[in-house]
C-alpha positions in Angstrom: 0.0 0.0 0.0 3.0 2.2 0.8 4.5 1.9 -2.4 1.3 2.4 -4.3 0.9 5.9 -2.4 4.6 6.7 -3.6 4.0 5.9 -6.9 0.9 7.9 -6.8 2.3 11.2 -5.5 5.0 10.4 -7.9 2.7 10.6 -10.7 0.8 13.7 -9.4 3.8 16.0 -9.5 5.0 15.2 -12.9 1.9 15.8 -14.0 1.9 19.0 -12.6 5.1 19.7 -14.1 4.1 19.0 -17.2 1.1 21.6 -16.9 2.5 24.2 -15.3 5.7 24.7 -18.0 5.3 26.8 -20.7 2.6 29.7 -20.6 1.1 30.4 -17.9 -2.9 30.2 -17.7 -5.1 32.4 -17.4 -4.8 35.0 -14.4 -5.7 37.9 -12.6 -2.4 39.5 -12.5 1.0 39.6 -14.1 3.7 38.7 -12.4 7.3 40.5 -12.9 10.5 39.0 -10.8 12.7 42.1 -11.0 15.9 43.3 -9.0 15.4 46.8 -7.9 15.9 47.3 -4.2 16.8 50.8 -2.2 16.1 53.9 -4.1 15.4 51.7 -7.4 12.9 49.5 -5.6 11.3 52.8 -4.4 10.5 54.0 -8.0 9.7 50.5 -8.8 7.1 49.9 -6.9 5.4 53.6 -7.5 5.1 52.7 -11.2 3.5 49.5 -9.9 1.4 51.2 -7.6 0.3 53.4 -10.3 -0.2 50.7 -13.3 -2.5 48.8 -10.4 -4.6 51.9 -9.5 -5.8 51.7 -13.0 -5.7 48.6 -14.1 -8.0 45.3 -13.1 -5.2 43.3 -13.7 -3.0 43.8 -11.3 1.1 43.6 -11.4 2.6 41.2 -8.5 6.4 42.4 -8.6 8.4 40.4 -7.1 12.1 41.2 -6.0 14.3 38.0 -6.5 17.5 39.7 -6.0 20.3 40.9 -8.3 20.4 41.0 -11.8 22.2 37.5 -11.8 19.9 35.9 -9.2 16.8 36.7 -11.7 18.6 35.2 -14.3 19.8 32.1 -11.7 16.2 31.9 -10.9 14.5 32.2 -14.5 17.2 28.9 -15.8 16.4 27.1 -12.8 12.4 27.3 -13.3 13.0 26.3 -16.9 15.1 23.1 -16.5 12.0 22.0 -13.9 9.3 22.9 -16.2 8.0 25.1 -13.3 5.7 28.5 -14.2 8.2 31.4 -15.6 7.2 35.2 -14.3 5.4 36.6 -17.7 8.3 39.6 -17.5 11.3 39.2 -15.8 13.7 42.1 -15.2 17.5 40.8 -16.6 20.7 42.7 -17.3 22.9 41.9 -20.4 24.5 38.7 -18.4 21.6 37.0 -19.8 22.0 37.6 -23.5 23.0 34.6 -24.3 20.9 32.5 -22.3 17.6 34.1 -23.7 19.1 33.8 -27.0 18.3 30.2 -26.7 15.6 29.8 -24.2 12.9 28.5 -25.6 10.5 30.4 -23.2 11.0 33.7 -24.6 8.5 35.6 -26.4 10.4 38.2 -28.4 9.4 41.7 -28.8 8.6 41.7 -32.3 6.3 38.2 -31.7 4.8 40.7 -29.1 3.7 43.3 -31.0 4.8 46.0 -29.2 5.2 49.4 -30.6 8.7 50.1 -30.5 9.3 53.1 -32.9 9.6 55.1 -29.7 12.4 53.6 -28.3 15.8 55.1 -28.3 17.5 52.9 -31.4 20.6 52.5 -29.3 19.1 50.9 -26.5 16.8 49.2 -28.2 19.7 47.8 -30.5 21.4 46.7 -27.3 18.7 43.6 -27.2 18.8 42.4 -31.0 20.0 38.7 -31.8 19.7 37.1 -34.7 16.4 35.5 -33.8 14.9 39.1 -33.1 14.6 41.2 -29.9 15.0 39.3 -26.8 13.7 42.0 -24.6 12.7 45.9 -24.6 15.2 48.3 -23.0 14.0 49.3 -19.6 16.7 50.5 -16.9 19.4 51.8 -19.5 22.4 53.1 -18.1 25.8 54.1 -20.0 29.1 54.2 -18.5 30.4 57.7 -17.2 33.1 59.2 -16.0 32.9 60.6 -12.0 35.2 63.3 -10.8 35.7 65.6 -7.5 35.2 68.9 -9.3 36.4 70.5 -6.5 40.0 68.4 -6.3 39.9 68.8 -10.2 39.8 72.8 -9.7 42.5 72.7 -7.0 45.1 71.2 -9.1 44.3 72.8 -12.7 43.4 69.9 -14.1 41.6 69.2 -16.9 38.5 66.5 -17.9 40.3 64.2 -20.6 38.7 63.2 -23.3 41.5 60.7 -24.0 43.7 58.6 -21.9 46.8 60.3 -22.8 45.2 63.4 -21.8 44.1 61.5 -19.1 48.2 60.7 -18.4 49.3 64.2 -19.0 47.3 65.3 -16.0 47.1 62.2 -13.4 49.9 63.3 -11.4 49.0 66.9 -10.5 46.0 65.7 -9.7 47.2 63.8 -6.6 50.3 65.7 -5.9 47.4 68.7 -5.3 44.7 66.2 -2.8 47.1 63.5 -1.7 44.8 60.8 -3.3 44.7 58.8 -6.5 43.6 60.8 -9.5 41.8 57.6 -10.2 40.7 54.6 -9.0 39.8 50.9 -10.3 40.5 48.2 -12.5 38.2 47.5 -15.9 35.8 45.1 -16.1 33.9 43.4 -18.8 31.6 46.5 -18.8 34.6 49.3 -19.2 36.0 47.4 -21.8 33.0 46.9 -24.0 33.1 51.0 -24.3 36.8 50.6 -24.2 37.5 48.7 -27.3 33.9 49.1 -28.0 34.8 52.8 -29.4 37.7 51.3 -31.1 38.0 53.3 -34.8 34.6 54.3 -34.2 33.0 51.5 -32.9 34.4 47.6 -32.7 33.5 44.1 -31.5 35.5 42.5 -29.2 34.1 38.9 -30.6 33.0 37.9 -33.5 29.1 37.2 -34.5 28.4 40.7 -33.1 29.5 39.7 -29.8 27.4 36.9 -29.8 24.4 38.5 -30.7 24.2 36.5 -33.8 24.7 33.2 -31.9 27.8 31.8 -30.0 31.0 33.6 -30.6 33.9 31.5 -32.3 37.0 34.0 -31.5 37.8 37.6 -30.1 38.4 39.9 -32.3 40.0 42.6 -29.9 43.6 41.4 -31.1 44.1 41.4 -34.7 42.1 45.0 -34.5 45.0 45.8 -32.0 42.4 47.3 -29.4 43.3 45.3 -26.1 46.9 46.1 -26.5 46.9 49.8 -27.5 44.4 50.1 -24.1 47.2 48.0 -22.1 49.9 50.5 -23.2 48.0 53.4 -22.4 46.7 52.2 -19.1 50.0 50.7 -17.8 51.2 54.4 -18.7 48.4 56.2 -16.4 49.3 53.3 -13.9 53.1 54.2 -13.7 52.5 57.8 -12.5 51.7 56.7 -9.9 48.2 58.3 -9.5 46.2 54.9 -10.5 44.9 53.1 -7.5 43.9 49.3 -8.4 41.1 49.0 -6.4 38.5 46.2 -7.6 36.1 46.9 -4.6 34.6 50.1 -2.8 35.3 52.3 -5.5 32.4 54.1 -5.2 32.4 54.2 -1.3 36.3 55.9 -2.3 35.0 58.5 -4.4 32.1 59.6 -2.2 34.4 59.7 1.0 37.3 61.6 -1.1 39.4 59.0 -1.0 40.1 59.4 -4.7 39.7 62.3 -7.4 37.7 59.9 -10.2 36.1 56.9 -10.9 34.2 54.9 -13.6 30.9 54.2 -13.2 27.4 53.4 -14.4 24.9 56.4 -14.7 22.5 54.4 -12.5 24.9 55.2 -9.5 24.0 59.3 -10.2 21.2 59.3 -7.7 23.1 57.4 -4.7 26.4 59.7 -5.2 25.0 62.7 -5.3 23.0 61.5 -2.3 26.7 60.4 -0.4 28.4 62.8 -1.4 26.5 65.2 -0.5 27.7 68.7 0.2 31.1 67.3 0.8 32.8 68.7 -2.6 31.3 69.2 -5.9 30.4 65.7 -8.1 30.6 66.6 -11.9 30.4 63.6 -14.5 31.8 63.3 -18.0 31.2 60.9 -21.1 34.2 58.3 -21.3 37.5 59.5 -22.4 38.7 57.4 -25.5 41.6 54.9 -25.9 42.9 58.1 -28.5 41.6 60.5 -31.0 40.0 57.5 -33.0 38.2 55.8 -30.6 34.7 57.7 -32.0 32.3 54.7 -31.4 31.1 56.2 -27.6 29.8 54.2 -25.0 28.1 50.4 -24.9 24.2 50.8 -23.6 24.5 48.8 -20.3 21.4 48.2 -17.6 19.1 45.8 -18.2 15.5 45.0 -19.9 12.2 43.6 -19.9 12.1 40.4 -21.2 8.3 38.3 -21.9 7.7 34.6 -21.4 3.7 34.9 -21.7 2.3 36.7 -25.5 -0.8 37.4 -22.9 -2.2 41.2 -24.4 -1.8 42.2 -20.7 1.8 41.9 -20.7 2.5 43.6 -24.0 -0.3 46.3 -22.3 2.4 46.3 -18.8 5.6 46.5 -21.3 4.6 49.2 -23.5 3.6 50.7 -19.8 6.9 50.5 -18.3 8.7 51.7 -21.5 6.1 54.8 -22.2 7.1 58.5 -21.7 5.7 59.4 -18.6 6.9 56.0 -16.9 10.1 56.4 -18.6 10.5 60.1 -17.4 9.4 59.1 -13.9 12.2 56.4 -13.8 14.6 58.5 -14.7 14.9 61.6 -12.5 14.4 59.1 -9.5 17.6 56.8 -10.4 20.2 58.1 -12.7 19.0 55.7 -15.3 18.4 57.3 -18.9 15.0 57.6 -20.7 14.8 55.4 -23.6 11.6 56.6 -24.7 12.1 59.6 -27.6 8.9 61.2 -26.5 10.7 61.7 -22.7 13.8 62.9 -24.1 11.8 65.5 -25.8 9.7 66.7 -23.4 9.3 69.4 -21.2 9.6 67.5 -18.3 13.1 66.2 -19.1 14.1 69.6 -20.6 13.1 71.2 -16.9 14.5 68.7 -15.4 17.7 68.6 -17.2 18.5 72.1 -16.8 17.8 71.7 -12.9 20.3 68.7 -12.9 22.6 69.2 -15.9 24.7 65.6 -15.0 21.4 63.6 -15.6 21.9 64.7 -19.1 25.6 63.3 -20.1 24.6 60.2 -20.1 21.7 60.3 -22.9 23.5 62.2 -24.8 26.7 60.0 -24.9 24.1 57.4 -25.7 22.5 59.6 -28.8 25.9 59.6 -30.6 26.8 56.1 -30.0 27.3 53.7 -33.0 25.1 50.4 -32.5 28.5 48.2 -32.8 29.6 49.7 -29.3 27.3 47.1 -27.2 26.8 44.2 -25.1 29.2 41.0 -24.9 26.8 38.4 -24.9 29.4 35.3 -24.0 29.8 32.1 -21.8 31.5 32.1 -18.4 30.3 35.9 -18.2 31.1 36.3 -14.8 34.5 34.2 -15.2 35.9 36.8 -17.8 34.7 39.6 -16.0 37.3 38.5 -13.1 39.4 37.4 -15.5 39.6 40.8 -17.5 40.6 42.4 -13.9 43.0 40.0 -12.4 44.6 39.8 -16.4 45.1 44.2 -16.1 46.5 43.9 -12.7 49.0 41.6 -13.4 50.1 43.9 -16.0 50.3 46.6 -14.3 52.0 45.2 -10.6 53.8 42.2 -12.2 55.0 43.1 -15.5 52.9 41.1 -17.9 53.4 42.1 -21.1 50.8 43.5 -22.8 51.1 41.2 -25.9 51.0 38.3 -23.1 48.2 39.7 -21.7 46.2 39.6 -24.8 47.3 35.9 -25.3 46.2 35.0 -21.7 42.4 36.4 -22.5 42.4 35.2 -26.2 43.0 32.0 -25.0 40.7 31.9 -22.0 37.5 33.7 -23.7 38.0 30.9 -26.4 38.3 28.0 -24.6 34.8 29.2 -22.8 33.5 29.2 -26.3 34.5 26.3 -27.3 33.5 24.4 -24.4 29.9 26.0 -24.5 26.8 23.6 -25.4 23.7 25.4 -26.4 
């Protein structure tokens, strides 16, 4: 009798399996798993709040963590067959993963209007089998200085690294700190070389937005090396401080005179900093006078697994000019809705807080090659892309070595990945 029970129950639950993968059934609300928490999760949850004071159904937003743990979460439920969210919040980590998850509904399979979406951003979530997801918390990479330790010394903002060089030292001869402080990531780099001779790919198949990448590309174009040089030439003046953690905690204390980071950290800087000294951002400095392409289109997006006409209704919500608007002067993130950009609202706001404006347009004048690095062993080659410029610049490495040691990593990840 026991047995029979077991087998029973057995048979119950992969039943239930089976029903419950794929699209969900009909319900009452959509569910989003997203990974806004603090000041994001505040202006979250208002745009919730204000989609569910209008709407019969409701949005159930549920915070599963960071970017990665959404993503974690989202494989996890799909190897089990279990219900998927109908949107789930994910960052570029996730490229390649939704490039060949069956559960995806791409945008254009939606139906959703997208001619208002900034093309850069929107760009930022093409594959070969269409959009994965819509652009929703865009960010671009900028670069934070201490006006006021700027001022003191005489310094300049560069606009390329060897400007950059040229005025490192004075910079922390004048306030006793690092002109600058932190080691690139895979992030930096995809602007970086990204901007390469006005706008590169580090690996081929449009950094594996056209499927799995088969090699780099960043050293026959002779981008990763010419950066090396340059940065192992900031490094040995002495004013470049490797720090791989804290760096924002740094610059808010005055601990150092720069920084790069994403323009989703505006909001919480400013709020640090505070009257301390005065915060002033910049768009990237280049590699040199050739490195046009601007900056890679980072943050995350909104990605369906249900074609229900509810979420496309909730999508085009979230990515719609007033939501858009609302989103942005409360994080730092930019607008990717033209209608925003254009209005009066951003213009007022804008010309109350000029900074909130570098990062859009940075974004405007960006080429479309300048984006993402959808690859295996993300997370592997992030670290490996730091540890790889340290040992350069504290140990010697050659740069040419340097090069081979992340050639031959990134491809072995490649070749070992199984779609």
């Amino acid at each position: 009798m026991r047995k029979v029970l077991i087998l029973l129950i057995v048979l119950m639950a992969s039943t239930s399996a089976i029903f419950s993968s794929g699209a969900k059934e009909e319900s009452d609300e959509i569910v989003i798993w997203h990974s806004n928490s603090g000041i994001l999760g505040e202006a979250f949850q208002h745009l919730v709040d204000e989609w569910n004071d209008s709407h019969s159904v409701k949005i159930n937003a549920i915070y599963q963590g960071a970017a990665n743990d959404v993503l974690t979460k989202i494989k996890a439920a799909e190897m089990a067959g279990q219900e998927l969210p109908d949107i789930a919040q994910l960052d570029a980590t996730a490229g390649l993963d939704m490039l060949y998850s069956d559960s995806v509904v791409h945008i254009e399979d939606l139906g959703i209007d997208t001619s208002d979406i900034l093309p850069v951003a929107y760009a930022a979530y093409d594959s070969m089998n269409g959009h994965i997801g819509v652009p929703f918390n865009s960010s671009s990479l900028l670069f934070y200085y201490n006006k006021t330790m700027f001022d003191k010394a005489g310094a300049t903002v560069p606009g390329t690294l060897d400007e950059f060089i040229a005025e490192a030292a004075k910079i922390k001869e004048a306030n006793g700190v690092p002109a600058f402080s932190g080691v690139p990531t895979t992030y930096e780099l995809c602007t970086f070389l990204g901007a390469w001779q006005g706008g590169s790919f580090l690996t081929d198949r449009r950094n594996g937005h056209d499927g799995v990448s088969t090699e780099v590309l960043f050293d026959d174009n002779g981008s990763f090396v010419a950066f090396l040089d340059k940065w192992k030439a900031l490094y040995d003046t002495g004013a470049l401080e490797n720090l791989t953690s804290g760096v924002s905690d740094a610059f808010c204390a005055g601990r150092t005179a720069s920084m790069l980071a994403s323009s989703s950290n505006l909001t919480t800087v400013l709020q640090n900093v505070g009257d301390r000294f005065e915060v002033a951002v910049a768009p990237v400095f280049g590699i040199d006078e050739e490195a046009t392409g601007g900056s890679n289109v980072g943050g995350g997006c909104l990605v369906a697994f249900s074609d229900a006409e509810e979420v496309k209704e909730a999508i085009s919500y979230f990515i719609g000019a007033d939501a858009q608007l609302y989103w942005a002067e409360h994080t730092g993130y930019m607008p990717i809705s033209l209608e925003a950009i254009g209005s009066e609202g951003w213009k007022e706001f804008t010309e109350e807080n000029p900074l909130f404006s570098v990062a859009i347009d940075q974004a405007v004048s960006s080429s479309e090659n300048v984006t993402g690095l959808w690859i295996p062993s993300a997370y592997q080659v992030y670290y490996s892309f730091q540890s790889t410029i340290k040992d350069t610049l504290e140990n010697g490495l050659s740069a040419e070595d340097a090069l081979t040691t992340m050639k031959n990593m990134i491809e072995e990840s490649l070749r070992d990945y199984e779609v």
